[in-house]
C-alpha positions as CSV (number, residue, x, y, z in Angstrom):
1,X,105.5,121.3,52.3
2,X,102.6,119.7,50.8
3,X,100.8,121.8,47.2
4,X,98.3,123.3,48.9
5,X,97.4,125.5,45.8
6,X,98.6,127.6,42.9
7,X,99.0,130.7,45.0
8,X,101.2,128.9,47.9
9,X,104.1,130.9,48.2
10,X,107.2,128.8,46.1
11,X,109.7,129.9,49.7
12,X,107.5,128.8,52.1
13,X,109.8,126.0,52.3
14,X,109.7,123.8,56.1
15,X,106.8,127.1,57.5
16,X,103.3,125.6,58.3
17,X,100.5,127.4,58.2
18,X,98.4,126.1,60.5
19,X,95.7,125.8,58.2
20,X,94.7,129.1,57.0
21,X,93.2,127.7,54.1
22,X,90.5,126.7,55.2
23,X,88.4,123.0,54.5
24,X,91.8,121.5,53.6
25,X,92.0,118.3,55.4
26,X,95.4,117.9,55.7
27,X,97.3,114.2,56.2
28,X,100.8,115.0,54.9
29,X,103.5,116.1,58.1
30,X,105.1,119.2,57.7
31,X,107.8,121.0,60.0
32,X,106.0,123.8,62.7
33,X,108.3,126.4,63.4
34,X,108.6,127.3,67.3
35,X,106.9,130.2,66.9
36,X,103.9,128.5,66.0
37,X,104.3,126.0,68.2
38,X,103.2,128.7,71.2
39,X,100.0,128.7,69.5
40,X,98.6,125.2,70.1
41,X,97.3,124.1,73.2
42,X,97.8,120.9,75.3
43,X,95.4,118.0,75.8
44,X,96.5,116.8,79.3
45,X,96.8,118.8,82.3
46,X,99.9,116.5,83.5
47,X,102.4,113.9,81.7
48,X,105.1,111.4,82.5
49,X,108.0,112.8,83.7
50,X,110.2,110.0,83.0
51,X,108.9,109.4,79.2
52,X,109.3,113.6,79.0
53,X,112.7,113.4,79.9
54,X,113.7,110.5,78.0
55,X,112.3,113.0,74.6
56,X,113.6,116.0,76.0
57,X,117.2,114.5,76.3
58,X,117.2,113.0,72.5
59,X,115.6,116.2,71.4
60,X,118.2,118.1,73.2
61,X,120.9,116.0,71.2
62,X,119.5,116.1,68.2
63,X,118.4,111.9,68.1
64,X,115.5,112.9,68.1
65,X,115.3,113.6,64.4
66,X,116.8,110.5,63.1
67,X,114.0,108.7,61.2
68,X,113.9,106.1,63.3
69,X,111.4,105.4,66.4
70,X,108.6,107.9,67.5
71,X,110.7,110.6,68.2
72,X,110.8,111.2,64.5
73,X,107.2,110.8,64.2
74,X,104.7,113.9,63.7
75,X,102.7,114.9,66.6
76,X,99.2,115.8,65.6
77,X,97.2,119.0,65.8
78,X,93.8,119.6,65.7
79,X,91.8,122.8,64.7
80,X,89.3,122.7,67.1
81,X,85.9,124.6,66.8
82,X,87.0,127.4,68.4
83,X,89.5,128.4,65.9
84,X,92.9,127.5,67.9
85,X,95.4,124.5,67.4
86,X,95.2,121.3,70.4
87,X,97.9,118.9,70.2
88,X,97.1,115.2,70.7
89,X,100.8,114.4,71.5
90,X,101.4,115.9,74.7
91,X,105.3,115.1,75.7
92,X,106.8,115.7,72.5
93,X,104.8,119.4,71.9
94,X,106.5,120.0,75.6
95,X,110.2,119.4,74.8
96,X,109.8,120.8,72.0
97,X,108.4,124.3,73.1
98,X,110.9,124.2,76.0
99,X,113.6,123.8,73.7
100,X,112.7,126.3,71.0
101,X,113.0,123.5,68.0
102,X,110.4,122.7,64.9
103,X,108.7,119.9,65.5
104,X,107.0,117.6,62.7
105,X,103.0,117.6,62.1
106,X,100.4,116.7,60.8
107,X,97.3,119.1,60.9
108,X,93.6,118.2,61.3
109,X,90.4,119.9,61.6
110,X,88.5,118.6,64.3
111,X,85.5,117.2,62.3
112,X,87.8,114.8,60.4
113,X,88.2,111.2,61.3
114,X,90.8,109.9,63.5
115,X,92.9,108.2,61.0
116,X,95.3,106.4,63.3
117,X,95.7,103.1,65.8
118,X,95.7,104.7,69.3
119,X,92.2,106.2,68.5
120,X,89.0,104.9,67.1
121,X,88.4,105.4,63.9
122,X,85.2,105.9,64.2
123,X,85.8,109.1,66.4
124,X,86.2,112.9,64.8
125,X,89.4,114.3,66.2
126,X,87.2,116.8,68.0
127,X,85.8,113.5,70.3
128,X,89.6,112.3,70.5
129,X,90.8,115.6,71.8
130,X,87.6,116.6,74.2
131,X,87.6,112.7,75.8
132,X,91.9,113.1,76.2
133,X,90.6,116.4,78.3
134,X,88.2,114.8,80.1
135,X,90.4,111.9,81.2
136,X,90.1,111.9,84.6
137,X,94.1,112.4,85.4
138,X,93.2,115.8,84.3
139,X,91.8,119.0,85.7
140,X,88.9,119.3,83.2
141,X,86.8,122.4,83.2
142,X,84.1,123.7,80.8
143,X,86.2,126.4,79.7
144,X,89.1,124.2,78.5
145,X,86.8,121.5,76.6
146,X,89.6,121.9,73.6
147,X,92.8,122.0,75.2
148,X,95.0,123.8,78.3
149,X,96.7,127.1,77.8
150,X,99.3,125.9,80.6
151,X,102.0,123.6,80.5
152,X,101.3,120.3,81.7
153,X,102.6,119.2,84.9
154,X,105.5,116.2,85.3
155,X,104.1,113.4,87.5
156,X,105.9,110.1,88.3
């Protein structure tokens, strides 16, 4: 777990936060426990069921942690404006809920930069996540600008 400051607890060993200190801009993956992993939201309404399963399967068997591929990669969470946690990487937050395993992460607040190829840099994470909402494979609504409470539907 990345030094967060001198009063971080010494056994907090592998438990993330999910950024209660606030202003921290945090880069560095660390593991989410599933109990926090009920607390962040999705950014798509529905997701391929064929790429799910393939992740579910290797998560289910434990592949999925072998540092090798994007299985082992963190997913990454945003802290929206709002105050609650939306998850960029749809499939992988969805196995692992349904499974009950940590998950790697990296945590960001949603006025930081997107800092990675598959979004502009030039966009904030909140403009990443509120456009991924907005795609029009979802069913947007006003009231879930950051993120879906529900699990996302498997489509072909």
């Amino acid at each position: 777990m990345s030094n967060r400051g001198k009063n971080q607890n010494k056994n907090s060993k592998n438990k993330c936060t999910l950024g209660e200190n606030k202003g921290y801009k945090q880069q560095k993956a660390e593991f989410i426990e599933p109990q926090f992993l009920e607390k962040i939201r999705f950014s798509q309404t529905n997701i391929s069921e064929k790429k799910t399963n393939e992740i579910y399967k290797n998560m289910e068997s434990n592949e999925w942690n072998k540092e090798n591929g994007a299985y082992h990669d963190p997913i990454d969470i945003v802290i929206m404006p709002d105050g609650k946690y939306t998850s960029y990487d749809n499939k992988r937050l969805y196995c692992a809920k349904k499974l009950g395993v940590r998950l790697r992460a990296r945590i960001h607040y949603y006025t930081d930069y997107a800092d990675f190829s598959r979004v502009n840099s030039k966009k904030t994470w909140q403009k990443a996540i509120e456009e991924r909402c907005r795609d029009a494979r979802n069913d947007w609504s006003e009231k879930e600008k950051y993120g879906y409470e529900n699990y996302p539907l498997l489509r072909n």
